[in-house]
N, C-alpha and C positions, 0 to 999 in steps of 0.2 A: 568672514572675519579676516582682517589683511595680518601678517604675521605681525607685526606691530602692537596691534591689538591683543594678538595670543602670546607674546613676549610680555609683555606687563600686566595680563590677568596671572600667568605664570609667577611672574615674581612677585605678586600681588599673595600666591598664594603660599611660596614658599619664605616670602617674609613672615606671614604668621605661623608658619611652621617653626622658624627659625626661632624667633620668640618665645613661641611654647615649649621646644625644646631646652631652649638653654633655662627658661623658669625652672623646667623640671629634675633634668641632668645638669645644669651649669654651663656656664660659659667659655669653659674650658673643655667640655666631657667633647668624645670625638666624635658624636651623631649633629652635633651642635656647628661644631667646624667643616664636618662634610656638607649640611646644608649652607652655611656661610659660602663654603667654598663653589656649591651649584647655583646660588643666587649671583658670586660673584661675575661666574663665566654670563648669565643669563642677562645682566647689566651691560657688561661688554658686548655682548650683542646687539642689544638694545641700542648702544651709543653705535655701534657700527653701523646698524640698520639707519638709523638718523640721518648719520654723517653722509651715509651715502644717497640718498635722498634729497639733502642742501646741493648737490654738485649741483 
């Protein structure tokens, strides 16, 4: 599996984490924000990874 591929089964999996979270505690509660905030870095990577692969 090239990281690639384990970069987006990843956010594949903390997107519905993220989801279910904030359904249950809100979209504000802080378990909700902290997962937001580990998908966000995991997206950045993901565009990183990309980016650097077009050179």
């Amino acid at each position: 599996m090239t990281t690639y591929q384990s970069l987006t089964n990843k956010i594949e999996s903390l997107r519905k984490l993220m989801i279910e979270t904030a359904r249950i505690h809100g979209h504000t509660s802080p378990k909700t924000i902290k997962i937001s905030q580990e998908l966000d870095m995991l997206l950045l990577l993901i565009i990183k990874e990309k980016n650097s692969k077009d050179i």
